[in-house]
PDB file of N, CA, C and O in Angstrom:
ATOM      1  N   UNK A   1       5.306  -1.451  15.789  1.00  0.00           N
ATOM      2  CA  UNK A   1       5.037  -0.047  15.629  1.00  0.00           C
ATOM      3  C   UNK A   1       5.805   0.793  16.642  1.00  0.00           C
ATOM      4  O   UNK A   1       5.722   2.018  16.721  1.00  0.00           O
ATOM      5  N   UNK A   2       6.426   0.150  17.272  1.00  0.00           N
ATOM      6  CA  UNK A   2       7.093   1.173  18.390  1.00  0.00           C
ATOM      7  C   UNK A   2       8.128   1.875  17.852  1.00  0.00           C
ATOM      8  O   UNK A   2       8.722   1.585  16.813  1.00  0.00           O
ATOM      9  N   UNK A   3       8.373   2.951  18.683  1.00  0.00           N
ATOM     10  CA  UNK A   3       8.962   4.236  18.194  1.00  0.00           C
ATOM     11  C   UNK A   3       9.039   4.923  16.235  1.00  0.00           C
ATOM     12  O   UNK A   3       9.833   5.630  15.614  1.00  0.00           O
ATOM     13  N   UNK A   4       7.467   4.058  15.823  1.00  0.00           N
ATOM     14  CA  UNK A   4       6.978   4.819  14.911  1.00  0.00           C
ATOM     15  C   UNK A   4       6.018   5.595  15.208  1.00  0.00           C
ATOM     16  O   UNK A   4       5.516   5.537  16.331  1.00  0.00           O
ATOM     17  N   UNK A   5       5.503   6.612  14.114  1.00  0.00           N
ATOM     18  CA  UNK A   5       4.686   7.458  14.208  1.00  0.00           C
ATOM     19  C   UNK A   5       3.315   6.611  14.014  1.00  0.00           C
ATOM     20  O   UNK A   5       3.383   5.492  13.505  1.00  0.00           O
ATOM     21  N   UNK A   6       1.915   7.221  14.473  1.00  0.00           N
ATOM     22  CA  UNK A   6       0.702   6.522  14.737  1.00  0.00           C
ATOM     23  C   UNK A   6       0.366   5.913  13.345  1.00  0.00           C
ATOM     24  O   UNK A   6       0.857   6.409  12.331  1.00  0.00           O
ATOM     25  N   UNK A   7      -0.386   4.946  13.294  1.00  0.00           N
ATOM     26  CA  UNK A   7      -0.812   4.626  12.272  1.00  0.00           C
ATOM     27  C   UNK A   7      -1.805   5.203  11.448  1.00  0.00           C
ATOM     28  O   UNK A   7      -2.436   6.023  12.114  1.00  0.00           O
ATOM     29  N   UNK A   8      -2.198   5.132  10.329  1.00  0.00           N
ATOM     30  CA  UNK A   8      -3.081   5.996  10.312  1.00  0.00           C
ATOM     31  C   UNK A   8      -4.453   5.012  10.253  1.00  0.00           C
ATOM     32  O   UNK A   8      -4.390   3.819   9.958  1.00  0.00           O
ATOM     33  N   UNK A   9      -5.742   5.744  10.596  1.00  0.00           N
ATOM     34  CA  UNK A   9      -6.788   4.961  11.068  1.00  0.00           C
ATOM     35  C   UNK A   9      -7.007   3.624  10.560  1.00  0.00           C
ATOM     36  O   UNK A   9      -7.186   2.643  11.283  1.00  0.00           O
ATOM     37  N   UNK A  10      -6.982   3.610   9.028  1.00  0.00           N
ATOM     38  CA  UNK A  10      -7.107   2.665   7.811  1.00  0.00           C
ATOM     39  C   UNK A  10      -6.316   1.228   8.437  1.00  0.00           C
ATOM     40  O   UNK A  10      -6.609   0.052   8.221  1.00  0.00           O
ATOM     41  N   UNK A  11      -5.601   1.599   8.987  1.00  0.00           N
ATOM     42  CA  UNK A  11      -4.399   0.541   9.046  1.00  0.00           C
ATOM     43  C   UNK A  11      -4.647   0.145  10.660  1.00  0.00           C
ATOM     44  O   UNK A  11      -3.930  -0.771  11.063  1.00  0.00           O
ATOM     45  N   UNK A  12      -5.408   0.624  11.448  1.00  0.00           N
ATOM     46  CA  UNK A  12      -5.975   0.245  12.947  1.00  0.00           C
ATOM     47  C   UNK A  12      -6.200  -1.518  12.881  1.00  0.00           C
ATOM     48  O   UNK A  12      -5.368  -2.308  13.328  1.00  0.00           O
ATOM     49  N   UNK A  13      -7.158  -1.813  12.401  1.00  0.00           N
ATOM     50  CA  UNK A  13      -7.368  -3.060  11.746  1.00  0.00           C
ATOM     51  C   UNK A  13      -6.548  -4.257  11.672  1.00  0.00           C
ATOM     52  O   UNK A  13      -6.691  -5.323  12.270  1.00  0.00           O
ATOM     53  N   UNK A  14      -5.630  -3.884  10.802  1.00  0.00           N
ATOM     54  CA  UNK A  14      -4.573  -4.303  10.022  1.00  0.00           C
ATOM     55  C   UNK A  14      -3.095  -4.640  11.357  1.00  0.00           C
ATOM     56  O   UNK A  14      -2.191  -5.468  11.465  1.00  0.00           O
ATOM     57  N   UNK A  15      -3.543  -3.559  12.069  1.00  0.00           N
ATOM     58  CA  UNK A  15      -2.341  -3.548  13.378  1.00  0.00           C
ATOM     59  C   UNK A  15      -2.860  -4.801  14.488  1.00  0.00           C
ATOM     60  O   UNK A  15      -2.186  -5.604  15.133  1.00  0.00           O
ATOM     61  N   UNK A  16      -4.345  -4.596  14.408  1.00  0.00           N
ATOM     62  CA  UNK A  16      -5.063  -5.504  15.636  1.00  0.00           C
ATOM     63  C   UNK A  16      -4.872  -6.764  14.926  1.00  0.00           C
ATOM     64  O   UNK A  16      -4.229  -7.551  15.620  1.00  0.00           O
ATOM     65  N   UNK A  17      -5.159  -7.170  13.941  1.00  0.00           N
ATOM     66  CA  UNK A  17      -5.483  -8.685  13.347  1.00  0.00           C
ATOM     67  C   UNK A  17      -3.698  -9.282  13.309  1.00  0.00           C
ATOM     68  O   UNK A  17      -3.280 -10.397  13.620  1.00  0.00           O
ATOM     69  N   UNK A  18      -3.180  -8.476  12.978  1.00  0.00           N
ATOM     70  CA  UNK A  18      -1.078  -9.110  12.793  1.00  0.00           C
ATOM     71  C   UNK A  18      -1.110  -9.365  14.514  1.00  0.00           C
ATOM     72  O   UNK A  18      -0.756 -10.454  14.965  1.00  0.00           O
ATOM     73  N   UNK A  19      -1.525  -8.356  15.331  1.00  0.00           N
ATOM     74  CA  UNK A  19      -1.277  -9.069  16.983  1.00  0.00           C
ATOM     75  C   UNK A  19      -2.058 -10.482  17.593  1.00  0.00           C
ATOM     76  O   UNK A  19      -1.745 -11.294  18.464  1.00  0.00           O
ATOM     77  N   UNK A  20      -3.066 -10.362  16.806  1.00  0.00           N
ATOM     78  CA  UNK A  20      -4.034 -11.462  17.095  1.00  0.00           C
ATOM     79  C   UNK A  20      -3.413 -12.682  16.736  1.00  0.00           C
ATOM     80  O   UNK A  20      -3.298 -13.626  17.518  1.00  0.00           O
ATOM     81  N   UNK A  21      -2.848 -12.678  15.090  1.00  0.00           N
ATOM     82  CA  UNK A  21      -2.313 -13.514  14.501  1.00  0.00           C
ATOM     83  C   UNK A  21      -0.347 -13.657  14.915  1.00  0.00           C
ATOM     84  O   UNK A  21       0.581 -14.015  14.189  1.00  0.00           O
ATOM     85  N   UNK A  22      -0.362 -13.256  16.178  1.00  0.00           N
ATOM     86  CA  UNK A  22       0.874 -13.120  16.142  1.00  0.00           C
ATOM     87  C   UNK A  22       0.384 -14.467  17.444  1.00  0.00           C
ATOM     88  O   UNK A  22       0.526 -15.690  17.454  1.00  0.00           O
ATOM     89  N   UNK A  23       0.066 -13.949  17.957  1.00  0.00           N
ATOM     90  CA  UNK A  23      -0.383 -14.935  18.889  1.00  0.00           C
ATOM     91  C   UNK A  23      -0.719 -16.643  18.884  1.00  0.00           C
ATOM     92  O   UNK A  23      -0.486 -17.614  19.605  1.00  0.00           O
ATOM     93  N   UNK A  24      -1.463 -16.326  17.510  1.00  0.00           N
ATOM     94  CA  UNK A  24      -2.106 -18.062  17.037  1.00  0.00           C
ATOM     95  C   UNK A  24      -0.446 -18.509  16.711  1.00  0.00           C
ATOM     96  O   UNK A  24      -0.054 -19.521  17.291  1.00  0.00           O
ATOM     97  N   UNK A  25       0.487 -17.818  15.845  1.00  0.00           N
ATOM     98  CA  UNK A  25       1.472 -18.286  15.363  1.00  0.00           C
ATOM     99  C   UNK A  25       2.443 -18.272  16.475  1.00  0.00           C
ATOM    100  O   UNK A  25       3.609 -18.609  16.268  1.00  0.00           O
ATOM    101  N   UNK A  26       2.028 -17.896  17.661  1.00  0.00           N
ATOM    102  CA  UNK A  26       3.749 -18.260  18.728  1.00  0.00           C
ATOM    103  C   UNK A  26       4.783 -17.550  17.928  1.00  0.00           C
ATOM    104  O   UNK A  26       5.852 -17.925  17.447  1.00  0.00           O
ATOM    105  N   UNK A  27       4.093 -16.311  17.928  1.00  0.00           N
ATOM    106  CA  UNK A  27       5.914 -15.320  17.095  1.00  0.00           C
ATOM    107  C   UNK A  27       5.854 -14.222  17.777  1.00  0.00           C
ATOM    108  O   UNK A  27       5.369 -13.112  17.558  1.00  0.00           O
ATOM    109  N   UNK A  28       6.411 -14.686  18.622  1.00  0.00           N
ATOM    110  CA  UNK A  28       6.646 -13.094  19.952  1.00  0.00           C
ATOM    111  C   UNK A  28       7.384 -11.769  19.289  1.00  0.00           C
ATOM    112  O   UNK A  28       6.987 -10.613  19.439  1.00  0.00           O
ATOM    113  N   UNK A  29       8.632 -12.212  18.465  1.00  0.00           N
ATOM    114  CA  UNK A  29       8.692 -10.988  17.543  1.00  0.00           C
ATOM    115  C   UNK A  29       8.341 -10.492  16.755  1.00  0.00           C
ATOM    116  O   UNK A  29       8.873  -9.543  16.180  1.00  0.00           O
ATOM    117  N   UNK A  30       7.123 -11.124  16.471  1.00  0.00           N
ATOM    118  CA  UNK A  30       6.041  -9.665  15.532  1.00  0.00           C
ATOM    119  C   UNK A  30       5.275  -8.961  16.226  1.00  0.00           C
ATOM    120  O   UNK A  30       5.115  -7.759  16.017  1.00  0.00           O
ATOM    121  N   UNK A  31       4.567  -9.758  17.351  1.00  0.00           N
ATOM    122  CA  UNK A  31       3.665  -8.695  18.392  1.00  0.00           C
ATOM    123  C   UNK A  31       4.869  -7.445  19.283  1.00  0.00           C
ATOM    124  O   UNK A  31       4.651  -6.257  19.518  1.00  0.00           O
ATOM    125  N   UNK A  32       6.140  -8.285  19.619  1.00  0.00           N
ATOM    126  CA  UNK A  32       7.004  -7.158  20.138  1.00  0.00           C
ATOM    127  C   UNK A  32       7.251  -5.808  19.084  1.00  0.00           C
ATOM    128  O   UNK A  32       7.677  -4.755  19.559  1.00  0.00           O
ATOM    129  N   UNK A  33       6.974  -5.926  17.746  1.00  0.00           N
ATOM    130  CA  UNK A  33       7.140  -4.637  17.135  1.00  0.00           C
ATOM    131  C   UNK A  33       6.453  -3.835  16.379  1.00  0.00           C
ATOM    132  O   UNK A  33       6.666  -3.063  15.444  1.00  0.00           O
ATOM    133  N   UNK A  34       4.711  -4.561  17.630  1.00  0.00           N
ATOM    134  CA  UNK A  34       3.909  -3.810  17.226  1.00  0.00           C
ATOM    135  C   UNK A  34       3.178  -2.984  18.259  1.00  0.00           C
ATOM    136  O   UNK A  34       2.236  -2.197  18.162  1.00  0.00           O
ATOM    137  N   UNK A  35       4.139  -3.545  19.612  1.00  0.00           N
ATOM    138  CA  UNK A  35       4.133  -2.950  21.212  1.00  0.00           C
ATOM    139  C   UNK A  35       4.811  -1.984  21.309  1.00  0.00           C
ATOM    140  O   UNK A  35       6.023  -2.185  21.383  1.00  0.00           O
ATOM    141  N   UNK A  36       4.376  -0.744  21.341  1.00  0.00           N
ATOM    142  CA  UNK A  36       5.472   0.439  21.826  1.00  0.00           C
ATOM    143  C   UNK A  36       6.661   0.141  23.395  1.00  0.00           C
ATOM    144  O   UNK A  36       6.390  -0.839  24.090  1.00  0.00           O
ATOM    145  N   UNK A  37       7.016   0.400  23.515  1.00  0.00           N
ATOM    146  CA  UNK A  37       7.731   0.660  24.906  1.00  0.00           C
ATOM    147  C   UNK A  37       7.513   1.473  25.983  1.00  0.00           C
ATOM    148  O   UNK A  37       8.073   1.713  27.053  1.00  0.00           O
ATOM    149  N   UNK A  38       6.199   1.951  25.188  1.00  0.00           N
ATOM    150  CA  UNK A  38       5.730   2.591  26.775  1.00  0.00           C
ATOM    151  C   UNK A  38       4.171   2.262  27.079  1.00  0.00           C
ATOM    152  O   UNK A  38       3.367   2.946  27.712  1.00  0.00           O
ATOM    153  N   UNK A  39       4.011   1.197  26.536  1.00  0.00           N
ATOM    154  CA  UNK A  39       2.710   0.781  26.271  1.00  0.00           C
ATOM    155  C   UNK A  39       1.974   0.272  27.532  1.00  0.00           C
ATOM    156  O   UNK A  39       2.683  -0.546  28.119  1.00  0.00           O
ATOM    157  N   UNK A  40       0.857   0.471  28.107  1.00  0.00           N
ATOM    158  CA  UNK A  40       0.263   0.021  28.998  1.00  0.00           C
ATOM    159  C   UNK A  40      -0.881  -0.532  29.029  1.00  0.00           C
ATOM    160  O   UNK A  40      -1.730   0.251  28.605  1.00  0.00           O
ATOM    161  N   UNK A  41      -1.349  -1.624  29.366  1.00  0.00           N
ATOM    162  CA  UNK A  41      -2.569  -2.803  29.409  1.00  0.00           C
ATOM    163  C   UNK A  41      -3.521  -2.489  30.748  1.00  0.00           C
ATOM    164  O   UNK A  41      -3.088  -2.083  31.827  1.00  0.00           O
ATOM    165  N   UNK A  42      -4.885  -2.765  30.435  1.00  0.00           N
ATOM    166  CA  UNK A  42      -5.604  -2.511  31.776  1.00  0.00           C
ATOM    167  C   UNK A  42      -7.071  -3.674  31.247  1.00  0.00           C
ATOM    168  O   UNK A  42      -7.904  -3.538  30.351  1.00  0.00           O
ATOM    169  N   UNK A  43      -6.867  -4.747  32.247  1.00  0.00           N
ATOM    170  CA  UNK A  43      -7.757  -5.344  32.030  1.00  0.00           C
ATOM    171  C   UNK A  43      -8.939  -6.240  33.220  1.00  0.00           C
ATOM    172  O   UNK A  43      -8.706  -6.092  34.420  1.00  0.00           O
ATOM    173  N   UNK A  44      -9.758  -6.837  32.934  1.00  0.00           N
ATOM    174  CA  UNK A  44     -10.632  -6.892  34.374  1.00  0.00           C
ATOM    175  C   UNK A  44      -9.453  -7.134  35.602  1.00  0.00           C
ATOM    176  O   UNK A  44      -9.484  -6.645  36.731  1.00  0.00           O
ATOM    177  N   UNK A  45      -8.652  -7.828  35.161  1.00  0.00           N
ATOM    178  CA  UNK A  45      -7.632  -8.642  35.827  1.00  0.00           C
ATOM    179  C   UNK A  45      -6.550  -7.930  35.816  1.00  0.00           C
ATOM    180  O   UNK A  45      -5.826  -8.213  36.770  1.00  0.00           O
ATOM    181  N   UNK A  46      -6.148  -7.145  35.154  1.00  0.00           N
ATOM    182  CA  UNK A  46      -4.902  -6.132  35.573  1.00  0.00           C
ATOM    183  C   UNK A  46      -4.444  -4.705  35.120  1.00  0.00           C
ATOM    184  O   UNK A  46      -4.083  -4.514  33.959  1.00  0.00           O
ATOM    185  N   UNK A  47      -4.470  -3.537  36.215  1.00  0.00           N
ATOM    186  CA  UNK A  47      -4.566  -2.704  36.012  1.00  0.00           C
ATOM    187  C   UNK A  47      -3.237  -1.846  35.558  1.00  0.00           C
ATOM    188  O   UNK A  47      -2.137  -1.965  36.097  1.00  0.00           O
ATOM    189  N   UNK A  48      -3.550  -0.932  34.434  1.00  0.00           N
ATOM    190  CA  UNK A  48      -2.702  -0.517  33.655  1.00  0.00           C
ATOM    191  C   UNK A  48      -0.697  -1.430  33.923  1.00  0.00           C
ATOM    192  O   UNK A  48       0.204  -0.853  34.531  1.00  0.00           O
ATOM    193  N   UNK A  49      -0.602  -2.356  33.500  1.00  0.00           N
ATOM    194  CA  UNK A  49       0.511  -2.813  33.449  1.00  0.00           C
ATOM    195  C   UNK A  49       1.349  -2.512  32.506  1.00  0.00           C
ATOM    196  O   UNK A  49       0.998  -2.163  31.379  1.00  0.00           O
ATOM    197  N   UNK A  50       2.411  -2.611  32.853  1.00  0.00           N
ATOM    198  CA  UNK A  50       3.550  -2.096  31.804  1.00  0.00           C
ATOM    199  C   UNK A  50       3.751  -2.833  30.902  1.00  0.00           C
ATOM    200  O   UNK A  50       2.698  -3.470  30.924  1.00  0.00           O
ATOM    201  N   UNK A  51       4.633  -3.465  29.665  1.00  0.00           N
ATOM    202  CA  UNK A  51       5.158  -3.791  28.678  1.00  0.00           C
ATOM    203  C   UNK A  51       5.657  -5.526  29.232  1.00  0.00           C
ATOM    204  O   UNK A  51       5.292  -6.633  28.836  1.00  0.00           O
ATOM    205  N   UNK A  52       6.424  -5.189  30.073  1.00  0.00           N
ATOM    206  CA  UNK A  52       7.390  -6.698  30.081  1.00  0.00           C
ATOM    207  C   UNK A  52       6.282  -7.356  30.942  1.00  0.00           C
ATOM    208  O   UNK A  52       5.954  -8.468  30.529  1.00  0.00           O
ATOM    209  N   UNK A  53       5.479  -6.814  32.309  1.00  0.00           N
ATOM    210  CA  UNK A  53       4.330  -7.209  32.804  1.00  0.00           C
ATOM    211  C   UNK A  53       3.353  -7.657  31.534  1.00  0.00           C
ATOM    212  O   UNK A  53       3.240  -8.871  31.369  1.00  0.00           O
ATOM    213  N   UNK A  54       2.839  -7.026  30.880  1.00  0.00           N
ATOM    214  CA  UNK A  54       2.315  -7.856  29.896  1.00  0.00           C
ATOM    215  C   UNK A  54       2.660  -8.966  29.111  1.00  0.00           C
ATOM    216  O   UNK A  54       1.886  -9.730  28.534  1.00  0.00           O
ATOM    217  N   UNK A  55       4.205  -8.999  29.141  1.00  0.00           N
ATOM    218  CA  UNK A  55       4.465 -10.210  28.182  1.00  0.00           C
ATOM    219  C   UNK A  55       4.845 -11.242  29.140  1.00  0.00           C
ATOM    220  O   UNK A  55       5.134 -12.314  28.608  1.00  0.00           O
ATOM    221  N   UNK A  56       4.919 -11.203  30.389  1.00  0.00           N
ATOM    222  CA  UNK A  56       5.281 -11.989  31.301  1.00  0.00           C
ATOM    223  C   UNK A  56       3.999 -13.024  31.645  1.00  0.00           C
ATOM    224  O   UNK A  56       4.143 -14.245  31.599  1.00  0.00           O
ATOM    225  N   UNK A  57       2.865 -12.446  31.957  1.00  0.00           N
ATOM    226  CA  UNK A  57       1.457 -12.531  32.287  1.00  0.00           C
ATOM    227  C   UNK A  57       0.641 -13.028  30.917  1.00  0.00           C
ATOM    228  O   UNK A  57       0.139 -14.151  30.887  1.00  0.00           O
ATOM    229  N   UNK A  58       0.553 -12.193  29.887  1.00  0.00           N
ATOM    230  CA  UNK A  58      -0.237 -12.329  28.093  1.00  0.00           C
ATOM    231  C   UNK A  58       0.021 -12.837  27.748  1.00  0.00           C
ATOM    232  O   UNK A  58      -0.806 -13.713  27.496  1.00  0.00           O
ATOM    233  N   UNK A  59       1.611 -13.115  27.168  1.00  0.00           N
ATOM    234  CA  UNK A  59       2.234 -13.732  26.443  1.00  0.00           C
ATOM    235  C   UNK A  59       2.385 -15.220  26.738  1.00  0.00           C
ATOM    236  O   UNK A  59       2.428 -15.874  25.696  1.00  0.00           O
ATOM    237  N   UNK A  60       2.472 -15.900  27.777  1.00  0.00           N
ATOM    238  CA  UNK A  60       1.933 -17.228  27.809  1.00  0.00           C
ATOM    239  C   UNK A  60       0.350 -18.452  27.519  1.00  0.00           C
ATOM    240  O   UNK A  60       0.169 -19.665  27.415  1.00  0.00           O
ATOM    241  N   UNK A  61      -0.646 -16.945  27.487  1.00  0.00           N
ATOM    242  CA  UNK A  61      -1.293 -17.684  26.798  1.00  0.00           C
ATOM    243  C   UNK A  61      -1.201 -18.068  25.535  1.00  0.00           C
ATOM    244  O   UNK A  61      -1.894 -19.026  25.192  1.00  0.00           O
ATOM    245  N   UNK A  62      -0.392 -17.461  24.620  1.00  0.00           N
ATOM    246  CA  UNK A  62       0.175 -17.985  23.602  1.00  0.00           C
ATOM    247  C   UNK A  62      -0.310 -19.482  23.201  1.00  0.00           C
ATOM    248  O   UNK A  62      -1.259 -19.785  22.477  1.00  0.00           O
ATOM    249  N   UNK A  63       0.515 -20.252  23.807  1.00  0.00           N
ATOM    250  CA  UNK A  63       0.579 -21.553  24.234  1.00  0.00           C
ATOM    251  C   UNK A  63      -1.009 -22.425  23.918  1.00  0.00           C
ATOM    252  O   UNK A  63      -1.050 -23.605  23.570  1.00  0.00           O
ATOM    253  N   UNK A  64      -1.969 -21.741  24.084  1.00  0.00           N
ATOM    254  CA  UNK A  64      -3.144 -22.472  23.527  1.00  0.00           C
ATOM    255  C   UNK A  64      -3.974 -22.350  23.011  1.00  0.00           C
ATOM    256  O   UNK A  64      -4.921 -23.128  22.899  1.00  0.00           O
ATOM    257  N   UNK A  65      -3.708 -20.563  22.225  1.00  0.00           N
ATOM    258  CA  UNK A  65      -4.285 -19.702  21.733  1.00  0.00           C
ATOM    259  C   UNK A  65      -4.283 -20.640  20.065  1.00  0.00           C
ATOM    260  O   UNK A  65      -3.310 -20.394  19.351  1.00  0.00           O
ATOM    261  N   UNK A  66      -5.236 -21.557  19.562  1.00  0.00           N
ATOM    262  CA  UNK A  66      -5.331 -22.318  18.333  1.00  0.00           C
ATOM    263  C   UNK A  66      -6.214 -20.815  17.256  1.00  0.00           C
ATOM    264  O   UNK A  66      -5.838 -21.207  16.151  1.00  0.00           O
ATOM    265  N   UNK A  67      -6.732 -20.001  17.060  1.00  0.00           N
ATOM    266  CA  UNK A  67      -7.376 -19.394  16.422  1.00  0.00           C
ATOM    267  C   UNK A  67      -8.193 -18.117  17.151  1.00  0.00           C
ATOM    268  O   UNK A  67      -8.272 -18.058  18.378  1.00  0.00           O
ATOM    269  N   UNK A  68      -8.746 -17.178  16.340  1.00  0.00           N
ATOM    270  CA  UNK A  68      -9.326 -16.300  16.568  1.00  0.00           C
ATOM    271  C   UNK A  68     -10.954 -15.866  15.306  1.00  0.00           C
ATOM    272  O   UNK A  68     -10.947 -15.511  14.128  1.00  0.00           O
ATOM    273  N   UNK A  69     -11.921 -16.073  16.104  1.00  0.00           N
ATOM    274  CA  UNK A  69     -12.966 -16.158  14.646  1.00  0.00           C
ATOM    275  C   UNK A  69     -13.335 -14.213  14.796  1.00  0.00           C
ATOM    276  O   UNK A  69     -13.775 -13.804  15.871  1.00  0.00           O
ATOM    277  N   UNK A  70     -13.159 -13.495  13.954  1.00  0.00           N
ATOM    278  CA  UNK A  70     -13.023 -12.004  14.202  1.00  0.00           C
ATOM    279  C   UNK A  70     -14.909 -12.078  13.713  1.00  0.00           C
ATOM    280  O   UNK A  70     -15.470 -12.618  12.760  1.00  0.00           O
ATOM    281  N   UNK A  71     -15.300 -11.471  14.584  1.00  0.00           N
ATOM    282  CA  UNK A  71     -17.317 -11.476  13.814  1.00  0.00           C
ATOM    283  C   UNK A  71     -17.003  -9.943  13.621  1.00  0.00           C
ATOM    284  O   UNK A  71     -16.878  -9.734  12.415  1.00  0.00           O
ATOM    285  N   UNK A  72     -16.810  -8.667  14.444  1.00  0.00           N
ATOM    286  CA  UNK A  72     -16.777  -7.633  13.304  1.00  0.00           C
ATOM    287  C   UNK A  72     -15.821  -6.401  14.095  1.00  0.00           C
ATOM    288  O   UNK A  72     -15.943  -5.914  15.219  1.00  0.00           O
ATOM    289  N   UNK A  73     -14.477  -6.033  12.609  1.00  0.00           N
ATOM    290  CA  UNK A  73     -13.591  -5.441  12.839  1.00  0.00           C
ATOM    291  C   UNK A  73     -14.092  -3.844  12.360  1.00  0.00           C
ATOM    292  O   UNK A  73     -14.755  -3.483  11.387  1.00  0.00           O
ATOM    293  N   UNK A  74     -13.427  -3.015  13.564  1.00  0.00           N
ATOM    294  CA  UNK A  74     -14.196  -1.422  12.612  1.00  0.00           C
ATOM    295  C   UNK A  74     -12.706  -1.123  12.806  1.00  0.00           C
ATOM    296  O   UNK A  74     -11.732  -1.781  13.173  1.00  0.00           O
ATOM    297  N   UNK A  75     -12.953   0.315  12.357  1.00  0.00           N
ATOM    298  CA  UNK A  75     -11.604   1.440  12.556  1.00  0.00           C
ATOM    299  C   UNK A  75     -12.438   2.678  12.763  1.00  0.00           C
ATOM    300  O   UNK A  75     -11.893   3.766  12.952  1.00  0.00           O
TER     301      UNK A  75
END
């Protein structure tokens, strides 16, 4: 999604579950083009980080990420 325009709500969902599933599948170039470039992460463990910080740090859990069971998606 980067350097597109926002999604529209409907499709919120649809954006979260392709990153989730980008992950189980080890395909760094689908989550990369659904990461803007100015995107920033803030989590217990790290505060607002940038883009390549996230994929440096996130992106290796990859690696043992076997599935995701979703119990309930809103928009």
């Amino acid at each position: 999604m980067a350097k597109e325009k926002w999604p529209r709500q409907s499709d919120a969902v649809a954006i979260a579950r392709a990153a989730y599933e980008a992950y189980v599948a080890k395909d760094r170039a689908a989550i990369e083009k659904l990461i803007a470039d100015d995107f920033h992460f803030t989590s217990p463990l790290d505060n607002r980080i940038d883009r390549a910080t996230y994929f440096a740090r996130c992106w290796p859990n990859s690696a043992w990420i076997k599935d995701f069971d979703y119990i309930n998606l809103v928009h």
